[in-house]
Backbone as CSV, one residue per row, in Angstrom:
resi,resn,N_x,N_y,N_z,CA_x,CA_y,CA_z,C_x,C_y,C_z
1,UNK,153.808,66.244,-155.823,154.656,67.402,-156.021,155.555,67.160,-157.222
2,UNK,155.764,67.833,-157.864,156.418,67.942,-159.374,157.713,68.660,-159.308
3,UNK,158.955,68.195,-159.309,160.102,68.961,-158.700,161.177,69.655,-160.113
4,UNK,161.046,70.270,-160.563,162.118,70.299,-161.466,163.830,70.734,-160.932
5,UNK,164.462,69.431,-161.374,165.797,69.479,-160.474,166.915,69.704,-161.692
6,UNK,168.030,70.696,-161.149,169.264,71.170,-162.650,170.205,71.088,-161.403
7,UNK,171.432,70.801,-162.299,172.631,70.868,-162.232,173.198,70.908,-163.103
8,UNK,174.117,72.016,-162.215,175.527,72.345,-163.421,176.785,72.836,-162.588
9,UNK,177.740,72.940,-163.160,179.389,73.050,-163.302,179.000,75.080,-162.900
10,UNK,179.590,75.827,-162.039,179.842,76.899,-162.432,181.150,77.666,-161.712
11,UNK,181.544,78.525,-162.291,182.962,79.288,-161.630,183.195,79.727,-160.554
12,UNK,181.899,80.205,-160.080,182.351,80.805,-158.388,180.812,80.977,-157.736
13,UNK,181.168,80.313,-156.599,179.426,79.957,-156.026,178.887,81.552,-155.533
14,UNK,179.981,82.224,-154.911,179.057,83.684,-154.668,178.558,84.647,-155.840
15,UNK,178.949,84.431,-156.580,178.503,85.136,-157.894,177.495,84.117,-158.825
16,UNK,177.630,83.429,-158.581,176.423,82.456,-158.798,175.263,82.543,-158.014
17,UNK,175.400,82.564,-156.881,173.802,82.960,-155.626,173.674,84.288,-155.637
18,UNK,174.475,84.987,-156.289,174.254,86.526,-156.267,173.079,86.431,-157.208
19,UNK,173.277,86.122,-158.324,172.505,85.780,-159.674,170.859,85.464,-159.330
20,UNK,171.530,84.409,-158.645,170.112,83.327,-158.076,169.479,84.495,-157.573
21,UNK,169.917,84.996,-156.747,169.093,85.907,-155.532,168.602,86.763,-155.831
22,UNK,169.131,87.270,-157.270,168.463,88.752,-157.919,166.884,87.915,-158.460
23,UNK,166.525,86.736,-158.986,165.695,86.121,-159.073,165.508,86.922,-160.878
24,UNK,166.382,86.329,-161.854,165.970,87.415,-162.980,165.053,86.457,-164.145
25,UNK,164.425,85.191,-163.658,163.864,84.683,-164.357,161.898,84.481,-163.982
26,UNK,161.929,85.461,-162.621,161.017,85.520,-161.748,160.310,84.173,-161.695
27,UNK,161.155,83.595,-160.252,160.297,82.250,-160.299,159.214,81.946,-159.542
28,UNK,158.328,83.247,-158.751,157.355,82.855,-158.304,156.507,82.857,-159.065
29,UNK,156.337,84.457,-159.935,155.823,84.730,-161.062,155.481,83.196,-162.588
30,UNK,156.798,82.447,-162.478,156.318,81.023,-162.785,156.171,79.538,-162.623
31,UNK,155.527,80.123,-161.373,154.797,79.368,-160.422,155.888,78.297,-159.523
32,UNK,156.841,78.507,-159.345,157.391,77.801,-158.251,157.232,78.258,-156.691
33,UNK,156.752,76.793,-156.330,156.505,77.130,-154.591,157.546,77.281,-153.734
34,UNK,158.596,76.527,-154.041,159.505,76.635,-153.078,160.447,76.265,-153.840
35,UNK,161.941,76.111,-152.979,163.394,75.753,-153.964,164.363,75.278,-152.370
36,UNK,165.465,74.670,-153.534,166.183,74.292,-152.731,167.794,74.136,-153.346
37,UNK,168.405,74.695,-152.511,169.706,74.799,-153.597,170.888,73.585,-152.657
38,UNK,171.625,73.078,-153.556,172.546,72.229,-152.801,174.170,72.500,-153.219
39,UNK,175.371,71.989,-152.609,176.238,72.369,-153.380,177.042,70.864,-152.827
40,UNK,177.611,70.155,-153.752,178.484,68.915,-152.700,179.809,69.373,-152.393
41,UNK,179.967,68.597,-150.988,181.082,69.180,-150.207,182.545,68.877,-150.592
42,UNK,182.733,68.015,-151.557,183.884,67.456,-152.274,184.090,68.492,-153.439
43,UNK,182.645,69.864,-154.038,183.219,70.192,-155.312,182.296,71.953,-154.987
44,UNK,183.156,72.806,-154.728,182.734,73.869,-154.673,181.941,74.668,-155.575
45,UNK,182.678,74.266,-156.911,182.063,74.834,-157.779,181.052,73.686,-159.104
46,UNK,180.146,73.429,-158.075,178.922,72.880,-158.438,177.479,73.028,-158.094
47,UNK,176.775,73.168,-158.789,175.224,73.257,-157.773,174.525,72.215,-158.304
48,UNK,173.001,72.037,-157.322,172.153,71.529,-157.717,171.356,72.323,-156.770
49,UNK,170.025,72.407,-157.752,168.920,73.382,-157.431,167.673,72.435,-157.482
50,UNK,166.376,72.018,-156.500,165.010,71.388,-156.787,164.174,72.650,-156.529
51,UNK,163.344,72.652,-157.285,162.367,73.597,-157.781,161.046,73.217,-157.734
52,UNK,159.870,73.395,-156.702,158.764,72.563,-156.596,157.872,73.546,-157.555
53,UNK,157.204,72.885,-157.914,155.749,73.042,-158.699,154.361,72.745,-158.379
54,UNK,153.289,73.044,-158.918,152.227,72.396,-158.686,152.083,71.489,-159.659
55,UNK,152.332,71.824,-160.747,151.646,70.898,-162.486,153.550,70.629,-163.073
56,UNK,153.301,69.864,-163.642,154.517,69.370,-164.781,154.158,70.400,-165.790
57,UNK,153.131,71.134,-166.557,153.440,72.379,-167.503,153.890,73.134,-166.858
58,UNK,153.718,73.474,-165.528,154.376,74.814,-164.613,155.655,74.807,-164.646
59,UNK,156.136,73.233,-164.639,157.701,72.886,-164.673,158.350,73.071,-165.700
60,UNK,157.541,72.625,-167.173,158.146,72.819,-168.335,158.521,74.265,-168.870
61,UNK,156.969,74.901,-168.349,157.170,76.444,-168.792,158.315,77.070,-168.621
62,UNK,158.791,76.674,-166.757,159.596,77.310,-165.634,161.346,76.588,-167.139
63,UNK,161.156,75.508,-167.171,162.456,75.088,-167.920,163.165,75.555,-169.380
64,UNK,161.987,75.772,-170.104,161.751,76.936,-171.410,162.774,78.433,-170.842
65,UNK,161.829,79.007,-169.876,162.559,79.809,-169.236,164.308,80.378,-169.330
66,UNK,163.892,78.875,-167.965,165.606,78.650,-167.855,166.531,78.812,-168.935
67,UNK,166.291,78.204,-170.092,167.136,78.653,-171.047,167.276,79.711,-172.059
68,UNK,166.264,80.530,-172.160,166.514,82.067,-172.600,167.283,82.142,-171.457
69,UNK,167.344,82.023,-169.747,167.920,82.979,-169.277,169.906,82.747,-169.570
70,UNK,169.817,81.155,-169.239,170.932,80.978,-169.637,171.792,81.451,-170.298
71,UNK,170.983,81.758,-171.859,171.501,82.501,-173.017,172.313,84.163,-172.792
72,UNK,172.029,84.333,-171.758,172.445,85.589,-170.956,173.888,85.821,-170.125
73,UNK,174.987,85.804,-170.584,175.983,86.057,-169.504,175.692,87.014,-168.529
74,UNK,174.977,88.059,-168.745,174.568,88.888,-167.628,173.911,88.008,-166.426
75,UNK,172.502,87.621,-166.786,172.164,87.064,-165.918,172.460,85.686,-165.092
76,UNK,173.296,85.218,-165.887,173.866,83.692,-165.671,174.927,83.773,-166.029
77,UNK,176.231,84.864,-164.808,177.425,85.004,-164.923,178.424,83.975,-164.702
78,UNK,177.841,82.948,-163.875,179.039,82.026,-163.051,178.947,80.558,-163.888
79,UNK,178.053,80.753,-164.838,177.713,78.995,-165.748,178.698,78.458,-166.593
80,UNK,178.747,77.321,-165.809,180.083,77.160,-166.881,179.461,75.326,-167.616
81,UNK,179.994,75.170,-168.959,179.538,74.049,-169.405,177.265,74.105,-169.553
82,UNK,176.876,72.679,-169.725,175.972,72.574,-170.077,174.561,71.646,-168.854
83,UNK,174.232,72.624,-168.373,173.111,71.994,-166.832,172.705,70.642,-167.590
84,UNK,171.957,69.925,-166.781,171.320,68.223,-166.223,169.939,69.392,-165.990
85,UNK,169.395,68.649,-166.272,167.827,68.922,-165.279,167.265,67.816,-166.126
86,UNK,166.160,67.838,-165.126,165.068,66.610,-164.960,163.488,67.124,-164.629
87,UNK,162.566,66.795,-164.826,161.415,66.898,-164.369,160.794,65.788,-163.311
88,UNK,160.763,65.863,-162.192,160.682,64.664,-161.699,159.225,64.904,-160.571
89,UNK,158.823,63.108,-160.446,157.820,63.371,-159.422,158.201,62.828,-158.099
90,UNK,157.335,63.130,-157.257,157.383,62.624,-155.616,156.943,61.885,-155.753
91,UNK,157.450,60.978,-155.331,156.617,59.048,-155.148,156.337,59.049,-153.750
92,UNK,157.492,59.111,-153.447,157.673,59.131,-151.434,158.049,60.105,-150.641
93,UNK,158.314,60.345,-149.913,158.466,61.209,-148.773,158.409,60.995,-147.336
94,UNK,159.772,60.587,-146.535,159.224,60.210,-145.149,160.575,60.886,-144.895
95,UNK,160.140,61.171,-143.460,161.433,62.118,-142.314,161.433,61.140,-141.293
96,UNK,162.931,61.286,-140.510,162.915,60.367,-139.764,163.523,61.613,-138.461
Protein backbone atom coordinates (compact mmCIF):
# COMPACT_ATOMS: atom_id res chain seq x y z
CA UNK A 1 0.00 0.00 0.00
CA UNK A 2 1.45 3.39 -1.01
CA UNK A 3 0.25 6.07 1.53
CA UNK A 4 0.72 9.63 0.73
CA UNK A 5 0.86 11.40 4.20
CA UNK A 6 0.70 15.80 4.61
CA UNK A 7 0.74 17.88 7.31
CA UNK A 8 0.20 21.23 8.01
CA UNK A 9 -0.42 24.23 10.47
CA UNK A 10 -4.09 25.57 9.75
CA UNK A 11 -6.50 28.31 11.42
CA UNK A 12 -9.58 26.62 12.33
CA UNK A 13 -10.23 22.83 12.06
CA UNK A 14 -14.08 23.25 11.12
CA UNK A 15 -13.46 25.26 8.22
CA UNK A 16 -10.75 23.22 7.32
CA UNK A 17 -12.97 19.72 7.20
CA UNK A 18 -15.55 21.81 5.69
CA UNK A 19 -13.03 22.19 2.74
CA UNK A 20 -11.91 18.59 3.04
CA UNK A 21 -15.48 17.42 2.81
CA UNK A 22 -16.49 19.44 -0.20
CA UNK A 23 -13.69 17.07 -1.74
CA UNK A 24 -12.55 20.00 -4.42
CA UNK A 25 -9.53 18.19 -5.60
CA UNK A 26 -11.71 14.97 -6.34
CA UNK A 27 -9.83 12.34 -4.65
CA UNK A 28 -11.47 9.32 -5.74
CA UNK A 29 -11.47 10.52 -9.20
CA UNK A 30 -7.44 10.40 -8.40
CA UNK A 31 -7.41 7.31 -7.37
CA UNK A 32 -7.32 7.33 -3.64
CA UNK A 33 -8.83 4.34 -1.79
CA UNK A 34 -9.26 5.45 1.39
CA UNK A 35 -8.01 8.42 3.91
CA UNK A 36 -7.48 9.16 7.16
CA UNK A 37 -7.39 12.40 8.88
CA UNK A 38 -5.70 12.98 12.36
CA UNK A 39 -5.47 16.04 14.51
CA UNK A 40 -2.98 15.91 17.86
CA UNK A 41 -4.59 16.47 21.04
CA UNK A 42 -1.99 19.00 22.44
CA UNK A 43 -2.54 21.32 19.05
CA UNK A 44 -5.94 22.05 17.62
CA UNK A 45 -4.99 23.71 14.90
CA UNK A 46 -3.03 21.05 13.13
CA UNK A 47 -3.73 18.15 10.81
CA UNK A 48 -2.35 15.22 9.42
CA UNK A 49 -4.07 13.45 6.61
CA UNK A 50 -2.80 9.48 5.09
CA UNK A 51 -4.08 9.01 1.78
CA UNK A 52 -3.92 5.32 0.41
CA UNK A 53 -3.15 4.53 -3.12
CA UNK A 54 -2.64 1.72 -5.29
CA UNK A 55 0.74 2.88 -7.37
CA UNK A 56 3.31 5.66 -6.14
CA UNK A 57 2.35 7.61 -9.73
CA UNK A 58 -1.29 7.60 -8.33
CA UNK A 59 0.36 9.28 -5.29
CA UNK A 60 2.48 11.66 -7.15
CA UNK A 61 -0.26 12.64 -9.56
CA UNK A 62 -2.75 12.93 -6.34
CA UNK A 63 0.39 15.43 -4.83
CA UNK A 64 0.83 17.63 -8.16
CA UNK A 65 -2.77 18.11 -7.46
CA UNK A 66 -2.57 19.06 -4.05
CA UNK A 67 -0.76 21.99 -4.91
CA UNK A 68 -2.71 23.76 -7.65
CA UNK A 69 -5.33 23.25 -5.05
CA UNK A 70 -3.46 24.84 -2.38
CA UNK A 71 -2.81 27.77 -4.62
CA UNK A 72 -6.52 28.49 -3.98
CA UNK A 73 -7.70 30.41 -0.85
CA UNK A 74 -11.10 29.43 -1.85
CA UNK A 75 -10.57 26.00 -1.75
CA UNK A 76 -7.92 25.77 0.93
CA UNK A 77 -9.40 28.43 3.32
CA UNK A 78 -7.99 27.36 6.75
CA UNK A 79 -3.97 26.74 5.44
CA UNK A 80 -1.80 28.38 7.14
CA UNK A 81 2.19 28.20 6.51
CA UNK A 82 3.76 25.43 4.24
CA UNK A 83 2.40 21.29 4.44
CA UNK A 84 5.16 18.17 5.08
CA UNK A 85 4.03 15.38 2.95
CA UNK A 86 5.75 12.30 2.17
CA UNK A 87 5.16 9.44 -0.12
CA UNK A 88 5.49 6.51 1.87
CA UNK A 89 5.26 2.64 1.78
CA UNK A 90 3.74 -0.14 4.06
CA UNK A 91 6.42 -2.36 5.25
CA UNK A 92 4.27 -3.68 8.17
CA UNK A 93 1.06 -3.81 9.48
CA UNK A 94 -0.15 -5.72 12.57
CA UNK A 95 -3.31 -4.98 15.03
CA UNK A 96 -3.29 -6.05 18.29
Amino acid sequence: MITLRLEHAISDFDLWKSAFDRDPVGREQLGVRAHRVFRPLDDPNYIAVDLEFDSSADAERFHVALGQLWRSKQAAPALMGTAQVRIVETVESVQY
